[in-house]
C-alpha atoms as one frame of an Amber mdcrd trajectory, in Angstrom:
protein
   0.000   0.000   0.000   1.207   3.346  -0.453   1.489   6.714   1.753  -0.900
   8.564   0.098  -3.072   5.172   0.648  -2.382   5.067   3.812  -2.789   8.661
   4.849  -6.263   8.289   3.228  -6.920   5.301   5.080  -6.370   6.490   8.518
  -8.290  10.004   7.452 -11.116   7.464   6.709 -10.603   5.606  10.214 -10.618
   8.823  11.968 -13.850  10.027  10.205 -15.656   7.271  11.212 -14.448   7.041
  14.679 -15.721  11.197  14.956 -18.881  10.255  13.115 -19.739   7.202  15.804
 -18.852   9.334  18.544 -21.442  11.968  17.088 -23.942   9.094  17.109 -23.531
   7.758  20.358 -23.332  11.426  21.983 -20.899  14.173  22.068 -20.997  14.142
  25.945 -20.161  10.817  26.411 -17.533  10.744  24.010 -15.256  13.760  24.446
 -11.970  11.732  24.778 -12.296  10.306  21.340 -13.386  13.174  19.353 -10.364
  14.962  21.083  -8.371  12.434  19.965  -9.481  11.831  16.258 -10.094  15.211
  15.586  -5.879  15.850  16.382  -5.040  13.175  14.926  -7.112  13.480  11.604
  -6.004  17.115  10.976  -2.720  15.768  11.349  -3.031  13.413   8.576  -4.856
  15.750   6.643  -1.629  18.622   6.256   0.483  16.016   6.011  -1.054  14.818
   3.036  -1.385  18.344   1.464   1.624  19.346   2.005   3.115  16.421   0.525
   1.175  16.386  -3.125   2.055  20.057  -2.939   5.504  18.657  -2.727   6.406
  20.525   0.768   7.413  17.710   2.575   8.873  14.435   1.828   6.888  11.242
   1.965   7.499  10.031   5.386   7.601  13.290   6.908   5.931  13.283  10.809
   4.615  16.526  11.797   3.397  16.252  15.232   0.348  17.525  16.945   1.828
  19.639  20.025   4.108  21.737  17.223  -0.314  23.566  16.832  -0.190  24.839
  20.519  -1.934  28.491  19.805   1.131  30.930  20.061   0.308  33.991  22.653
  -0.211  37.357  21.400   2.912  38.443  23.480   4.880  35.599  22.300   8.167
  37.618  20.335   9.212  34.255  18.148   7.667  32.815  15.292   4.883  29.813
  16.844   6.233  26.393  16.642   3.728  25.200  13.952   5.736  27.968  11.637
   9.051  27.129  12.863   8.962  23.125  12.369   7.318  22.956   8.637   8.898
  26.036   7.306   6.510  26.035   4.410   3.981  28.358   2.590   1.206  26.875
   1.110  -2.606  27.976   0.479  -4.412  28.930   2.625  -1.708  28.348   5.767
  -3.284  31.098   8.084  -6.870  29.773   8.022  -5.667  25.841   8.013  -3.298
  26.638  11.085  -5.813  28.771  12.725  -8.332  26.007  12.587  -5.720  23.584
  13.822  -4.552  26.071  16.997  -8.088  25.595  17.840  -8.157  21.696  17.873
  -4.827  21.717  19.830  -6.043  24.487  22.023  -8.443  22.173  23.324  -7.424
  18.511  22.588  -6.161  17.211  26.322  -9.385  19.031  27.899 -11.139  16.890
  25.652  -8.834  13.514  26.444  -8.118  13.904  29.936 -10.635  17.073  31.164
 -13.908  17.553  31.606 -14.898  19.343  28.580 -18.400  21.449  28.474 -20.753
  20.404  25.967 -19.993  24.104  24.567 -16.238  23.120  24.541 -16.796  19.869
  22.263 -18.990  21.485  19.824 -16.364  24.068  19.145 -13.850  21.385  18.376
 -16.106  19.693  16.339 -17.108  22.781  14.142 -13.021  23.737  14.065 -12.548
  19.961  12.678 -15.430  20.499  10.326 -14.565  23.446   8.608 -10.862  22.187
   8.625 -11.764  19.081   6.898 -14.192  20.359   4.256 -10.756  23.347   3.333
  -8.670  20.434   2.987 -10.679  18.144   1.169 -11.194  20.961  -1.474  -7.773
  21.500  -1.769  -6.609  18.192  -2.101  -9.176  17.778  -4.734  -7.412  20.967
  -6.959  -4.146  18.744  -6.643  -5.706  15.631  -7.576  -6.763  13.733  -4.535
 -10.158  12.747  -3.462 -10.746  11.556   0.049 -14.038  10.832   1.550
């Protein structure tokens, strides 16, 4: 199988995980949408960034490198500092992805507010649906 198979097949695992925990209740299930929802964007850039031919095949970016950088914070954030990449759209993807971070241990190991999930959620969502589009102008359709 190859990377860009794989990538797509994890996306498609960590879809379906969200889309169960959705089912069975967003309350009840805050640990694995926290979880997923990291881990999916994850997958996501990594794949984008590597048919835009930013990264290498085999290239691990890591979740914690999307903690939200403080407004007093002098140096670039750590996100910008480990890819070292433009691409499309890069303020709006890595917004979306501060948010997911922001909140992703509350959601594992906290005791998230219904309010709290839903915001993840909606960050994922909007995340996913940029992503998807552009992977689609490069030539990759994911589900």
């Amino acid at each position: 199988m190859t990377a860009i198979n794989i990538h797509k097949e994890r996306i498609k695992e960590h879809v379906q995980e969200i889309e169960d925990a959705i089912l069975i209740g967003i309350e009840k299930r805050p640990s694995t949408i926290g979880l997923h929802t990291s881990a999916c964007s994850i997958s996501l850039l990594e794949l984008y960034l590597y048919k835009l031919g930013k990264i290498q095949i085999g290239t691990i970016i890591k979740h914690d490198w999307f903690k939200p950088p403080k407004p007093e914070q002098k140096i670039e954030p750590l996100a910008e500092r480990k890819l070292g990449v433009d691409f499309p759209n890069k303020n709006e993807i890595l917004s979306l992805m501060y948010e997911i971070e922001n909140q992703r241990n509350k959601l594992i190991y906290g005791n998230p507010s219904e309010a709290v999930i839903k915001s993840v959620l909606e960050s994922f969502q909007a995340l996913h649906k940029l992503l998807k589009e552009k992977l689609k102008e490069v030539g990759e359709e994911i589900e």
